[in-house]
C-alpha positions as CSV (number, residue, x, y, z in Angstrom):
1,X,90.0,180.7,18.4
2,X,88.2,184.1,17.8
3,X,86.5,185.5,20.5
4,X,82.5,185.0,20.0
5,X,80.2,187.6,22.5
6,X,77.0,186.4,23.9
7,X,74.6,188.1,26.1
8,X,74.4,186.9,29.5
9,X,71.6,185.3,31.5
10,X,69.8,187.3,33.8
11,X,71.8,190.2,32.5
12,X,70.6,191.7,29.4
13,X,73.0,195.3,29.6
14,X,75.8,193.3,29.2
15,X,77.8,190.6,26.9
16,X,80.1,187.9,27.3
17,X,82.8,186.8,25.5
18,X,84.3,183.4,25.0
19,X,87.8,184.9,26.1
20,X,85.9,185.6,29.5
21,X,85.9,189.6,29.1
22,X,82.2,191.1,29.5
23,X,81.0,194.3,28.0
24,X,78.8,197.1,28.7
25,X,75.6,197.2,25.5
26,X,75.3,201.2,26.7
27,X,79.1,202.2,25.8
28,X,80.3,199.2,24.2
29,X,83.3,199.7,26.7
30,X,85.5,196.3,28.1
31,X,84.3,195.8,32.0
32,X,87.6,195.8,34.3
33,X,87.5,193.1,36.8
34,X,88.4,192.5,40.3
35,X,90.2,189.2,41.9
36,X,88.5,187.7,45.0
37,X,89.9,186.5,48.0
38,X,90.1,182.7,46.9
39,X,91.7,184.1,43.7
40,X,89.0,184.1,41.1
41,X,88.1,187.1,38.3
42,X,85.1,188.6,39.4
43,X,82.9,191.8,38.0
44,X,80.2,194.2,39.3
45,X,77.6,194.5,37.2
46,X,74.0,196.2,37.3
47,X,70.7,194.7,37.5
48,X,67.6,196.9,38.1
49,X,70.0,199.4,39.1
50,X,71.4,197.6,42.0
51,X,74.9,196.8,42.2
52,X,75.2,192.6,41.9
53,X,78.9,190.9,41.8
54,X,79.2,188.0,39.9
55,X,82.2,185.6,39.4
56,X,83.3,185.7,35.3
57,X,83.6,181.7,34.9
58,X,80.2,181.5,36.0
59,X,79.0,183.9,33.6
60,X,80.7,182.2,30.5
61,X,79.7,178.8,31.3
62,X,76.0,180.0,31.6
63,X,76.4,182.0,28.4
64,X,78.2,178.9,26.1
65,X,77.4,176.1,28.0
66,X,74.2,176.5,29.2
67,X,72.5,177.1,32.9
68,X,74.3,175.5,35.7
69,X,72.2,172.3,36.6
70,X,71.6,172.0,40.3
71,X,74.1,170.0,42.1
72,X,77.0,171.0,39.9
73,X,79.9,173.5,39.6
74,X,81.6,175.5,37.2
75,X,85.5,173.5,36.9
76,X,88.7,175.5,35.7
77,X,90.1,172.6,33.2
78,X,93.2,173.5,33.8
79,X,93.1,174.8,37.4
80,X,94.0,178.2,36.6
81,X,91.3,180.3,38.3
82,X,92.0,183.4,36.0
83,X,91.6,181.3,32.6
84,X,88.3,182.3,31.9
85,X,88.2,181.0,28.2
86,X,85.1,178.7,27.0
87,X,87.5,176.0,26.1
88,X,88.7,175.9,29.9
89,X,85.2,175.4,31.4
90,X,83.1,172.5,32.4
91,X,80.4,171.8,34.4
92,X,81.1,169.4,37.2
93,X,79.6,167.7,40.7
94,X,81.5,169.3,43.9
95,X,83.0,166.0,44.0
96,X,84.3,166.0,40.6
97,X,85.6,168.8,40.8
98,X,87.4,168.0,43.7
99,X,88.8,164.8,42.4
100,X,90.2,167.1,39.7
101,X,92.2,169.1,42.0
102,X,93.6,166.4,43.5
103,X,94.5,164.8,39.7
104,X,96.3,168.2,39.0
105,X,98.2,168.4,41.6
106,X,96.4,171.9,43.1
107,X,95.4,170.5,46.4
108,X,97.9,168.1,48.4
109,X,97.5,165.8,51.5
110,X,98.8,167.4,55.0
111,X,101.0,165.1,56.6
112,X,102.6,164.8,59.5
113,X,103.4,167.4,61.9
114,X,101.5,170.3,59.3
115,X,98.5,168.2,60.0
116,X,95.9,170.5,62.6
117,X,94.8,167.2,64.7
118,X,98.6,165.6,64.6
119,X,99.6,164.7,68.1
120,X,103.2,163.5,67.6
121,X,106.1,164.5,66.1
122,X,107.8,162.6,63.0
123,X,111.3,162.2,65.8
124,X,108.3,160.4,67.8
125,X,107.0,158.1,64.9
126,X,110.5,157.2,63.9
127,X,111.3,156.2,67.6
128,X,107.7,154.3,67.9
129,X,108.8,152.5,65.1
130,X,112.1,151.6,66.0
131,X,111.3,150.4,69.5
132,X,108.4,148.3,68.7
133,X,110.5,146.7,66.1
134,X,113.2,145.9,68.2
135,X,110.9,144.3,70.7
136,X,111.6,147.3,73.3
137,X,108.0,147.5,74.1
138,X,104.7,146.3,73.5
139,X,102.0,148.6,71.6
140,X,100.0,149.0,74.4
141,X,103.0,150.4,76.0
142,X,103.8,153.0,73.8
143,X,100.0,153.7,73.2
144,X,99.9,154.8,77.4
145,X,103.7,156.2,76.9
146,X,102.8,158.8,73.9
147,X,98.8,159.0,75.0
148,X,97.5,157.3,71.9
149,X,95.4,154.6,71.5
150,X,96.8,151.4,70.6
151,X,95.4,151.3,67.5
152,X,96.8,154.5,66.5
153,X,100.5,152.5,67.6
154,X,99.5,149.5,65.2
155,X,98.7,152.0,62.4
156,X,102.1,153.4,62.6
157,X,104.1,150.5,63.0
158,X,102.5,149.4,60.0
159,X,102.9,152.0,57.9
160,X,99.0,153.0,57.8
161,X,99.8,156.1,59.2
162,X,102.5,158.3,58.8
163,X,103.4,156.2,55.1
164,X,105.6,159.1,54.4
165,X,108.6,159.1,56.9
């Protein structure tokens, strides 16, 4: 696709292009951009003579797509934060967009032990398991034994919790 530059909203010393690189209308030069913490391309640009950052997705998707409608975000198709092309852009809901990461395989589910809250080990689950199976001990047992509650016990026995070991 050739690259297509359209000036940006809100900005008018500066264009866009469809290939996500933004340029200055005073020296015509290519504006170098910065990465942000969270990993996307971001560029300072000037406004009334005040420094104002702005992330470069953002700034394509208002210039070829349109304004960003309330409630909505600006989606990496692909999930790769640096591809700032139009063609990679789409406007979607915070839930969307999250659904979408989950789809492509950027975001993951924490299990077991890696999980923040998790207060047994998987040597623990295994061994609840095994012992409740056997008839060894009773859930309410093993819910005092481990300091659970019971129902956390019947979760893991059947396999509500913990599906992955």
């Amino acid at each position: 696709m050739t690259e297509e530059w359209r000036d940006i909203p809100e900005f008018p010393d500066y264009r866009v292009s469809s290939h996500g690189r933004v340029r200055s209308l005073f020296t015509g030069e290519i504006r170098k951009h910065q990465m942000s913490r969270l990993g996307y391309c971001r560029i300072g640009l000037y406004r009334d003579r005040r420094p104002v950052c702005r992330f470069i997705h953002r700034l394509v998707a208002a210039a070829f797509i349109g304004p960003c409608p309330d409630g909505l975000q600006t989606n990496h198709i692909d999930g790769d934060k640096t591809n700032n092309h139009i063609e990679n852009l789409e406007y979607l809901t915070r839930h969307g967009n999250i659904r979408h990461s989950w789809k492509i395989g950027l975001r993951s589910p924490i299990l077991g032990t890696s999980h923040g809250m998790s207060k047994l080990t998987e040597a623990q689950v295994l061994g609840i398991r095994s012992r409740y199976a056997w008839g060894a001990a009773t859930q309410t047992a093993l819910a005092q034994e481990y300091g659970v509650s019971q129902s956390r016990i019947s979760y893991i026995v059947t396999r509500r919790n913990w599906k992955h070991i």
